[in-house]
Structure formats: structure tokens, C-alpha cells
C-alpha positions in Angstrom: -4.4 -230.0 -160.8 -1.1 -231.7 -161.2 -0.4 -234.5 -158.4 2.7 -233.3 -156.4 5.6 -235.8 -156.6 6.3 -238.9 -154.4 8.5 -238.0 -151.0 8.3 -241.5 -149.5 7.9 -245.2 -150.7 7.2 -247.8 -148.9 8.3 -250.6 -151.2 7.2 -254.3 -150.0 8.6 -253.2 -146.4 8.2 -256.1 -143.7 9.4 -255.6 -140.0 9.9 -258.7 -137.5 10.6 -258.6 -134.0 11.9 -262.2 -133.5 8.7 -264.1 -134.5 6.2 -260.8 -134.4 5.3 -259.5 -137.6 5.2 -256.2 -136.9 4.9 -254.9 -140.9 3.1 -256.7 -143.6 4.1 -255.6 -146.7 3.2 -252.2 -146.5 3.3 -250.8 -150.0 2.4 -246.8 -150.4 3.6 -243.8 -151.2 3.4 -240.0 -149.7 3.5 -237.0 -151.4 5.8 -234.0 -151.2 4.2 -231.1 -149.3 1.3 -233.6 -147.6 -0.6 -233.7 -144.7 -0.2 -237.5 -144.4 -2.0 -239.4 -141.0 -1.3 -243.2 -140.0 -4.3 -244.0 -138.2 -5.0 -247.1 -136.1 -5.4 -249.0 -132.8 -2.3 -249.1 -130.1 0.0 -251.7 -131.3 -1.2 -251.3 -135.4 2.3 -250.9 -136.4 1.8 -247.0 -137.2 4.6 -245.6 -135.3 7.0 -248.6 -136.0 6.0 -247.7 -139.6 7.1 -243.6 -138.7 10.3 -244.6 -136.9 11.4 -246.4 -140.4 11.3 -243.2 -141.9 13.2 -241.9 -139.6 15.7 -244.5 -139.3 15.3 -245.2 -135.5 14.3 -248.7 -136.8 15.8 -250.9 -139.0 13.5 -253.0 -141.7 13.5 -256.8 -142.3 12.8 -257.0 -145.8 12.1 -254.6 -148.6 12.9 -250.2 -149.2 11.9 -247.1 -147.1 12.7 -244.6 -150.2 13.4 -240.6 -149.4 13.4 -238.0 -152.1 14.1 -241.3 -154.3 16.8 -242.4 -152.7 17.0 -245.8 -151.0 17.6 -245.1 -147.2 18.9 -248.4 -146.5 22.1 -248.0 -144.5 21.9 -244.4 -144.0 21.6 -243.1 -139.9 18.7 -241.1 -138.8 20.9 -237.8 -138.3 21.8 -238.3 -142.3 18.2 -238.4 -143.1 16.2 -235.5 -144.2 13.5 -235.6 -142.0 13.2 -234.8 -138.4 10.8 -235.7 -135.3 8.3 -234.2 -132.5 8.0 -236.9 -129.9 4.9 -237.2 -127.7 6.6 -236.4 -125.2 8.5 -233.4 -126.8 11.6 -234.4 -124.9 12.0 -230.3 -124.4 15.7 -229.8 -121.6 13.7 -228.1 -118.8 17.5 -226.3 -117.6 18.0 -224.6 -120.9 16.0 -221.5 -122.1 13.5 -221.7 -124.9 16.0 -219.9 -127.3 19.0 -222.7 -126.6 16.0 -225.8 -126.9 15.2 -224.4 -130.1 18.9 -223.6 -131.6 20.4 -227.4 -130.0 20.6 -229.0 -133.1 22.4 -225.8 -134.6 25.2 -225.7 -132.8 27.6 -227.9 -134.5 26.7 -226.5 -137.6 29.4 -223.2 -137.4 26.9 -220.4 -137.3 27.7 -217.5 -135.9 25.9 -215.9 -132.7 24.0 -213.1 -134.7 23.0 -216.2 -137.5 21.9 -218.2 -134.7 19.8 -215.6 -132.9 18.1 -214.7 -136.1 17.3 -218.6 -136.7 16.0 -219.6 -133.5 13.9 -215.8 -133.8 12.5 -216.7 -137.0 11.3 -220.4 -135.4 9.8 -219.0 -132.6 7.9 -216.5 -134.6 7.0 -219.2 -137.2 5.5 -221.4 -134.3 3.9 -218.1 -132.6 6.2 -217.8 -129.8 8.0 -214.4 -130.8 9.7 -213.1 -127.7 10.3 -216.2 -125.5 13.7 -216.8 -126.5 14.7 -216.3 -123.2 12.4 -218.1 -120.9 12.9 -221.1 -118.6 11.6 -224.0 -120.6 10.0 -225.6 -117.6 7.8 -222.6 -116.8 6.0 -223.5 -120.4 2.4 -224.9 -120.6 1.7 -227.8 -122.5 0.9 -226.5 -125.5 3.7 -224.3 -125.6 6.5 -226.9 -124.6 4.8 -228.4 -128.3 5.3 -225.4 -129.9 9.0 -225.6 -128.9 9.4 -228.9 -130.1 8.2 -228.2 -133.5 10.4 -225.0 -133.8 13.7 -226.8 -132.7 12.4 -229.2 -135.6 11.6 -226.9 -138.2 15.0 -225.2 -137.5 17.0 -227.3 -139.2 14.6 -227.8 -142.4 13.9 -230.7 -142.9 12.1 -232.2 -146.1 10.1 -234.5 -143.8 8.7 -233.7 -140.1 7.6 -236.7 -138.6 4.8 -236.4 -135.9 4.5 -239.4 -132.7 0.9 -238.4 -131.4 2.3 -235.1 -130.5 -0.9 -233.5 -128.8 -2.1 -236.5 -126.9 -0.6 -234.9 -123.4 -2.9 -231.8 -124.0 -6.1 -231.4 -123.1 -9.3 -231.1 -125.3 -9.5 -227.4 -126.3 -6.0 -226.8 -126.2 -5.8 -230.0 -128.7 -8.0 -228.5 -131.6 -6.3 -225.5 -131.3 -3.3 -227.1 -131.9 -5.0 -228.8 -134.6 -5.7 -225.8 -136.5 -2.2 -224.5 -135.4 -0.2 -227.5 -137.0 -2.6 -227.4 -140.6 -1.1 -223.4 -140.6 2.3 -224.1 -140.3 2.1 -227.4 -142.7 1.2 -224.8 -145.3 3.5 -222.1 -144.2 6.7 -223.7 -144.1 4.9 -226.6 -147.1 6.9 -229.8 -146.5 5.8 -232.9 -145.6 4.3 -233.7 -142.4 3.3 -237.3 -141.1 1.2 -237.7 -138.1 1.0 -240.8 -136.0 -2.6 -240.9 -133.9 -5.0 -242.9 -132.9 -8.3 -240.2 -132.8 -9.7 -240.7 -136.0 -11.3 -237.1 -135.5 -7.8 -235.5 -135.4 -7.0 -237.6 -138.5 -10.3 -236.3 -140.2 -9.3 -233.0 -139.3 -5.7 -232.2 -140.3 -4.6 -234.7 -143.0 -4.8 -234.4 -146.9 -4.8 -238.4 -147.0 -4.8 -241.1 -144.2 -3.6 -244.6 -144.3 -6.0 -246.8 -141.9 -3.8 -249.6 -140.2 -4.4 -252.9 -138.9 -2.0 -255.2 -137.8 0.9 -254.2 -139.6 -1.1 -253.7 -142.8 -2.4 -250.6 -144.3 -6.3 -251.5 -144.9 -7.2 -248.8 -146.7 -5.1 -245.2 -148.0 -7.9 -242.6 -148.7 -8.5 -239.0 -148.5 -10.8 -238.4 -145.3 -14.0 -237.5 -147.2 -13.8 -241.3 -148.5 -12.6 -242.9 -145.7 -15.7 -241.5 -143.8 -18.4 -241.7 -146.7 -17.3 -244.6 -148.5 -14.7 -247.2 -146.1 -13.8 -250.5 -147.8 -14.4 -252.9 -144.9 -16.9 -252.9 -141.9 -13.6 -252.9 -139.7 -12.3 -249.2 -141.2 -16.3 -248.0 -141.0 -16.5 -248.7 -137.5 -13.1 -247.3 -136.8 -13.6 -244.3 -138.3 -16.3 -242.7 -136.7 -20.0 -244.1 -136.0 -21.4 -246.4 -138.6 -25.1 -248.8 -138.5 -25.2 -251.5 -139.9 -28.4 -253.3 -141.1 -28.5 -256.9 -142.8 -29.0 -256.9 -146.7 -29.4 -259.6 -149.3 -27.7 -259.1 -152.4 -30.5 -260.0 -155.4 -28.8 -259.2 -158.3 -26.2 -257.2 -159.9 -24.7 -256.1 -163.3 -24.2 -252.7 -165.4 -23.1 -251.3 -162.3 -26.0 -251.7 -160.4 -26.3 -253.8 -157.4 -29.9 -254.7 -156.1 -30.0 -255.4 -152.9 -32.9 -256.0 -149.9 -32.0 -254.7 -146.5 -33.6 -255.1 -143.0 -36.0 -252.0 -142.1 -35.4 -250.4 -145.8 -36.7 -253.2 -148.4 -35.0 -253.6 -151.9 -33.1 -250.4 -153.1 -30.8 -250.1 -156.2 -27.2 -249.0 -155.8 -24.2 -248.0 -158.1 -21.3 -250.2 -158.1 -19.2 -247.7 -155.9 -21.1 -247.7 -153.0 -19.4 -251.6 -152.6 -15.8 -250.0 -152.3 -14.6 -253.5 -150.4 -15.1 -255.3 -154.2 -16.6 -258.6 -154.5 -15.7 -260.5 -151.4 -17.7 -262.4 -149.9 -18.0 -262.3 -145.6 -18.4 -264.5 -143.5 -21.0 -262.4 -141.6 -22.9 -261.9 -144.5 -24.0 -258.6 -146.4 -24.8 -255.6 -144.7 -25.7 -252.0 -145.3 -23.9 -249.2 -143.4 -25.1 -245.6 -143.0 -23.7 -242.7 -140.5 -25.9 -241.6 -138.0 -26.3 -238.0 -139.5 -27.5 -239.9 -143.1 -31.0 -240.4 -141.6 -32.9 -237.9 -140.3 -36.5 -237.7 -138.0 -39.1 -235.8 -139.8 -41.0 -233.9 -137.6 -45.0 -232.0 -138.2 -44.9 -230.9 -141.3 -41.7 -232.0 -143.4 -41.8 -234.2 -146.0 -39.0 -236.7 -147.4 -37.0 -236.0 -150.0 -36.1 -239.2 -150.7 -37.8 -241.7 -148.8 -39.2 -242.6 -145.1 -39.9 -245.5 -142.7 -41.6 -245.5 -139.3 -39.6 -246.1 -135.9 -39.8 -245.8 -132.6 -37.0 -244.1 -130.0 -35.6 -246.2 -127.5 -33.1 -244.1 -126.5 -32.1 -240.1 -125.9 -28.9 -238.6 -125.7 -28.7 -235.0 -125.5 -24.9 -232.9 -126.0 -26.4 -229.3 -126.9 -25.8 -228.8 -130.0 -26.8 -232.4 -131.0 -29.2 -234.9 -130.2 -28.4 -238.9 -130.8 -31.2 -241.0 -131.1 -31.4 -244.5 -130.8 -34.9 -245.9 -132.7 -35.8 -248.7 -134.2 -37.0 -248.8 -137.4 -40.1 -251.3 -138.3 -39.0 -254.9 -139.4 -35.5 -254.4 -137.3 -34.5 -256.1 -134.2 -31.8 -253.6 -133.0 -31.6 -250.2 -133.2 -29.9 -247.6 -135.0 -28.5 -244.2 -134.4 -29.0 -241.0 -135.8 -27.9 -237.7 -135.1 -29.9 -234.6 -135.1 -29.0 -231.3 -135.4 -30.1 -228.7 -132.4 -31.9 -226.2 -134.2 -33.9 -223.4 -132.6 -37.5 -224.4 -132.1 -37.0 -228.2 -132.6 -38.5 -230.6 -129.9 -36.0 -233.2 -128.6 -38.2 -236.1 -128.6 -39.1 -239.0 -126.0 -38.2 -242.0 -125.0 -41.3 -244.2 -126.6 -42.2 -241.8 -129.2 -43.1 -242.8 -132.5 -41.7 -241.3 -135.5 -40.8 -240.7 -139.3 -37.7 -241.0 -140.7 -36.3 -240.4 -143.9 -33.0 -241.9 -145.9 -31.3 -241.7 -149.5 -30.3 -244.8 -151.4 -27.1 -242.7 -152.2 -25.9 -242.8 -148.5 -25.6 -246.3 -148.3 -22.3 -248.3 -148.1 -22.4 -251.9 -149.3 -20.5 -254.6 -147.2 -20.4 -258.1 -148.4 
């Protein structure tokens, strides 16, 4: 498949607030037509990094580019992108027709060609038929939906999103999830998401830059940012990862030979050390995600290999089981997370047990 051209470039782009370096030299490109997250801790520089873009903040050094074209100098209402705030900044006296048509009425249209914009907004967001109702007798998730139809009104090449479903709560979130992946490939420009949930991330973006103090750490697709994260400070951000100490014995042709705590000496390929050759200062490890291993109850057999463990802890959420145990010739425990399948014990507290893991689901950190 042909990669889709570049919409943005970050070129060398540094930010300073007086003596606070807010951007480090954030180099990186996003694609036209992407689902593109920044994802990090408060304070990470994401959303500095997304009000760049929009030309609500100035840079200190290098070039935000648009469409190829430098946008150093031009105002935010010259740029082609537009924004939904966290806070959806939605005017509670005007009706949800005259929110959505605001920015449209300097540009000359005429009543009919404004009624059939601000109709064809509402419908694209799923809101047909509200044009006239009192913007403050909206839920949450609707007041959203507003917001991104006054946005997508004036078609932009770029709609920039600042955590725009953290005021919601948790059902009406991942449907709004699976609400904003529809209309990115409805309408199929860019969209860039600021958050912080690494599971909303996961969920809606084609790629995701992972952010650290004003530096992007590493710019993946979500598959390998979960299965193969280039430092232990990604893998613990994203998601759940255990870590157990490893000695590196040899390596060459690829292959790495390692010896790790609780699973002896393994052989790995050279990609499952994403983070290169340098060296930590807390020495090697080996990460694995909780669902990697699994407990092998009566009956089953590995199909890879198995070690011996014993549960110290049980956490039961329904449709999954966590399971802390630890396995023989560790000191701390791990977790792993078991499907709830129909007819499967959930096991004890104390209980001793198989488990089974694959070389290939190992993660290398020096």
C-alpha cells in the first residue's frame, strides 16, 4: 500500500518558557488522513506540542510545517486546521444550529446555504434535527458532538483534539471512541488527539507518539508500542508490563542469549531489543504483559514451555482474572491475566500451579 503523504513536520522544533524547556527537539512527521495520538503524563509537552499546530503558541527554534508550507508567522485563524477543546467551549444562549454555523457567518453565505451546512454537520456528527435546541439542555456527549460539527463546518485539513472526552464518563467515553474513529473515516482528514489514557490511544489512533518531557520517546503504530516498546519507561506507560532480571550471555547473527530470573537462558532475535544497544544503569531485564503467560490447569499441556509458581494474590473483574504468583527462583511476583471462560476454576490464594510462556513474547531491556 502506498504511504499517504506528510500533513505535518515537526522540524527540530524547541519551545522555552523563560528557562523551561518545554520542547526538545521534537522531530516527526504526520500523515494526511491519520489518526495520530500524543500520549503522555500531565505536563509532557503534548498539548503545547498541539497548540503549535494550531498557532495558539509561538515556537522558539526550528519549523511547524502544514501541507508543506512553513507556518511561521501565519495566525491560527489563517491556518488550516481547527480545534475541539476539552472543554468544548459550546455558547450555552445560542441554539445548537447557531453554535454550529458561528464560524460561518462572516463568510457571505446565504441563509438557505447556511441551513443546509450546519444540517449536513449535525447529521455528519449524528445529531440530525437539533438545530434548534437550547445548547445548555445538551448532555455531555452531545455538547462534544457540537463541538466537533462547528469544527468540521468549516473543513479544515487538520482537526486538532485537547483530551476532548475526559469530562465524560466511562461508557459514554468508548462510545465516543468508536464515534470519533467513524467520522475520522467519513469526512478522512487528519485528526490529532491529545490524551493521557493510553487505552484511548490504543484504541483510536493509526500511530501514537509517546512523550516525555518535551521529547517524543518513541512514534509507533499501537500494536508495537504495546508488543515491542523501546524503553522500560514507554512499557510501563503503556499498559501493564513484568519485568524479570536477565543477564545478557552472548549475542551475534541476530541472536541474543540471554538468562533471566524464574525462566533460565532463552534465545531471542535481535528485534525483541527494540531500545538498541544501550546499556542501563538498572541492568537487563526481560518484560512480558500479563496476558503472555498463562496458568495451565488439569489436563493442558504447554505449547511452548512451563515453570512452577505459586499465587499470592487474586483479583477478580468478571470477565478476567489477574493473578499475582510467583514463579520458582523469583523474589517478586508477576502478573498474569486470565481469561473468564465457562467452566474454569478461579484459583486460590496459596495454590500451586503451572504456567506456561513463549520466548517470542519477550521484550529485551538493557
Amino acid at each position: 500500500m502506498t504511504e499517504k503523504p506528510t500533513m505535518i513536520a515537526f522540524q527540530d522544533v524547541h519551545k522555552y518558557y523563560g528557562d523551561y524547556h518545554a520542547l526538545r527537539g521534537i522531530t516527526a512527521t504526520i500523515r494526511a488522513g491519520e489518526f495520530f495520538s500524543l500520549l503522555g503524563p500531565s505536563g509532557c509537552g503534548k498539548t503545547t506540542l498541539l497548540r503549535t499546530i494550531a498557532g495558539f503558541e509561538g515556537i522558539s527554534s526550528g519549523a511547524v510545517m502544514i501541507d508543506e508550507r512553513n507556518m511561521a508567522g501565519v495566525p491560527a485563524n489563517q491556518r488550516p486546521t481547527n480545534m475541539v477543546f476539552q472543554s468544548y467551549a459550546i455558547f450555552p444562549h445560542l441554539t445548537v444550529g447557531e453554535n454550529v454555523g458561528f464560524g460561518l457567518r462572516r463568510a457571505g453565505l446565504s441563509k438557505p446555504e447556511l441551513a443546509t451546512r450546519v444540517g449536513e454537520a449535525l447529521e455528519m456528527v449524528g445529531l440530525k434535527g437539533y438545530g434548534d435546541r437550547a445548547a445548555h439542555a445538551l448532555s455531555g456527549g452531545q455538547r462534544q458532538r457540537v463541538a466537533l460539527a462547528r469544527a468540521l463546518i468549516l473543513k479544515p485539513k487538520v482537526l486538532l483534539l485537547d483530551e476532548p472526552l475526559s469530562a465524560l464518563d466511562k461508557k459514554m467515553r468508548e462510545q465516543m471512541q468508536v464515534e470519533l474513529i467513524r467520522l475520522q473515516r467519513q469526512v478522512g482528514i487528519t485528526f490529532i488527539l491529545v490524551t493521557h489514557d493510553q487505552e484511548e490511544a490504543l484504541v483510536m489512533s493509526d500511530r501514537i507518539a509517546v512523550m516525555f518531557e518535551g521529547e517524543i520517546t518513541q512514534l509507533a503504530d499501537p500494536e508495537t508500542l504495546y508488543r515491542r516498546p523501546n524503553s522500560r519507561k514507554v512499557a510501563n506507560f503503556i499498559g501493564t508490563m513484568n519485568f524479570l532480571p536477565a543477564m545478557i550471555l552472548a549475542e551475534g547473527a541476530g541472536k541474543i542469549e540471554v538468562e533471566a530470573k524464574g525462566f533460565g537462558k532463552l534465545t531471542l532475535d535481535a528485534e525483541q531489543a527494540p531500545g538498541g544497544g544501550q546499556a542501563s544503569a538498572e541492568g537487563a531485564a526481560i518484560g512480558f504483559r500479563p496476558e503472555t503467560l498463562t496458568i495451565l490447569f488439569d489436563g493442558q499441556t504447554a505449547s511452548d514451555r512451563e515453570t512452577m509458581a505459586v499465587i499470592e494474590e487474586v483479583v477478580y473483574f468478571g470477565d478476567m482474572t489477574y493473578y499475582d504468583v510467583k514463579l520458582d527462583g523469583c523474589d517478586a511476583p508477576v502478573r498474569i491475566s486470565m481469561r473468564n471462560v465457562f467452566g474454569r476454576p478461579v484459583l486460590d490464594i496459596g495454590t500451586r500451579t503451572r504456567v506456561a510462556w513463549s520466548p517470542g513474547a519477550l521484550v529485551l531491556f538493557r
